[in-house]
C-alpha positions in Angstrom: 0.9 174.1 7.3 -0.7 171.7 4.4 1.1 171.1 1.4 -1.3 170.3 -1.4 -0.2 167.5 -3.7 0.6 168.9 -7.6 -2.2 167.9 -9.5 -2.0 169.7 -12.7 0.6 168.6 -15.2 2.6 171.8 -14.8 3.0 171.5 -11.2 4.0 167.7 -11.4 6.3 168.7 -14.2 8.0 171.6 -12.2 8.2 169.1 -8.9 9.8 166.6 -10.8 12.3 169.6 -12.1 12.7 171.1 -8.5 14.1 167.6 -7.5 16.3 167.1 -10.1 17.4 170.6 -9.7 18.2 169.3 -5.8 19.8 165.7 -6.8 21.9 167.8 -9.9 22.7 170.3 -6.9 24.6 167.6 -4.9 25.8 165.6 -7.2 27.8 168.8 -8.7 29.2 169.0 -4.7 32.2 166.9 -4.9 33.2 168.5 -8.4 33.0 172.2 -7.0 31.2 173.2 -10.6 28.6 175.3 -10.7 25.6 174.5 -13.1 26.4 177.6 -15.9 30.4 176.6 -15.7 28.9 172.4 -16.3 26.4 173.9 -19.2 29.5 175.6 -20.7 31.3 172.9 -20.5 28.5 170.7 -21.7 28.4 173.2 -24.8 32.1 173.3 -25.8 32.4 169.2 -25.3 29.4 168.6 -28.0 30.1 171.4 -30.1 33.6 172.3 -30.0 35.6 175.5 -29.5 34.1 179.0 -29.7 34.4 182.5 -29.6 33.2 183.5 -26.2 30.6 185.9 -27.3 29.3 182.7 -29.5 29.2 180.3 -26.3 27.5 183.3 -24.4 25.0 183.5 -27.4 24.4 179.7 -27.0 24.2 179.7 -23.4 21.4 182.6 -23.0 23.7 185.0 -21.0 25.1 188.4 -21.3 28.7 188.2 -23.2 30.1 189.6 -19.5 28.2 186.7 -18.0 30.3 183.9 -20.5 33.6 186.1 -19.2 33.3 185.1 -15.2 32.3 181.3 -16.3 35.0 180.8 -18.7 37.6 182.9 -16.3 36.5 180.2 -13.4 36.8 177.2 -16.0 39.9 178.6 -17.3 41.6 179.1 -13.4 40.8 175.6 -12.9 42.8 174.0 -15.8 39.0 173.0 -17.8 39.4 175.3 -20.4 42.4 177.7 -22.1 41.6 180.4 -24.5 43.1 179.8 -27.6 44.2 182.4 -30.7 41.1 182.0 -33.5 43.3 180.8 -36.7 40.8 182.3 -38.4 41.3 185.7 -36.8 44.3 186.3 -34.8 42.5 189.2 -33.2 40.0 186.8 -31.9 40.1 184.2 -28.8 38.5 180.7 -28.7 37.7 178.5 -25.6 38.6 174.5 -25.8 38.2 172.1 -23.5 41.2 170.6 -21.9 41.9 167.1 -21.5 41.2 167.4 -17.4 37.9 169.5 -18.7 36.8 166.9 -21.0 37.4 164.2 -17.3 35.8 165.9 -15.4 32.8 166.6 -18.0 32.6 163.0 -18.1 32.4 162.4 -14.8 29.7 164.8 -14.0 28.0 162.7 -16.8 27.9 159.8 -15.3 27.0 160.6 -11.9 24.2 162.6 -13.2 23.2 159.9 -15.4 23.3 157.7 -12.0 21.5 159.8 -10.2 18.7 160.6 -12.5 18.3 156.3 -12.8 17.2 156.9 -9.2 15.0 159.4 -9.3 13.2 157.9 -11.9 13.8 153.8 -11.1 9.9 153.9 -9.8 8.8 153.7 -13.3 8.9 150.4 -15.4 11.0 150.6 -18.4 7.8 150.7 -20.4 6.8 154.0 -18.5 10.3 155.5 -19.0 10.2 155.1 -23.2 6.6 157.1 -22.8 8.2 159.3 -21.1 10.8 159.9 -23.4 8.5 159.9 -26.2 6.5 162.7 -24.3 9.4 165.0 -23.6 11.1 164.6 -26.7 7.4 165.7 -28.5 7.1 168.4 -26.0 10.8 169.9 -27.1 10.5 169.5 -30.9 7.2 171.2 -30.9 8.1 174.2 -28.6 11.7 174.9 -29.3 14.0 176.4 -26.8 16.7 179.2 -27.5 19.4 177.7 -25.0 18.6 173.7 -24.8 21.9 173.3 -24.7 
């Protein structure tokens, strides 16, 4: 069977995204971290504790949906669900100290791993193509960039 080479910018946009999908895949191995538990994570490290219907609401998912992840980040010591001193009737998530590690960490080998998937281009192509992605998502914003 052929495989056609992407010509159109779509399809060499959504190759380069199925291969950093792959690379983020097994870099997140050693960690045992699935990608929505790492965005949550993400989320709660830039933007501090929340509600968990607010982190759902952040994330895109259904409010049952933020339950499992932050039930799997809180079994693993990431997270601890706090009493809202606003609202003692309400709960919010924070990051622990071995959350906020291992958030890090994920970080960095990403970081690492994305430097080889892109060290083909010159540092000259790499500011255009920052320039071009960052015009591309302030002109067609995104619900859940986060």
């Amino acid at each position: 069977m052929e495989h056609d080479e992407p010509t159109s910018v779509s399809d060499l946009f959504w190759a380069v995204a199925r291969r950093l999908r792959h690379t983020s895949r097994a870099t997140l191995a050693p960690w045992d971290v699935t990608p929505s538990q790492l965005r949550a994570l993400g989320v709660l490290m830039r933007h501090g504790s929340a509600r968990p219907g607010a982190l759902a609401k952040h994330l895109g998912i259904a409010p049952r949906s933020a339950t499992e992840v932050v039930d799997a980040l809180e079994e693993r010591g990431l997270v601890r669900r706090e009493t809202d001193p606003d609202d003692r009737r309400a709960t919010l998530v924070v990051v622990t100290d071995q959350g906020r590690e291992l958030g890090r960490a994920v970080r960095q080998a990403r970081a690492a791993e994305a430097d080889r998937v892109f060290a083909g281009l010159g540092e000259h192509d790499r500011a255009e193509l920052r320039r071009l992605l960052r015009k591309l998502v302030s002109t067609n914003p995104c619900p859940d960039t986060d």
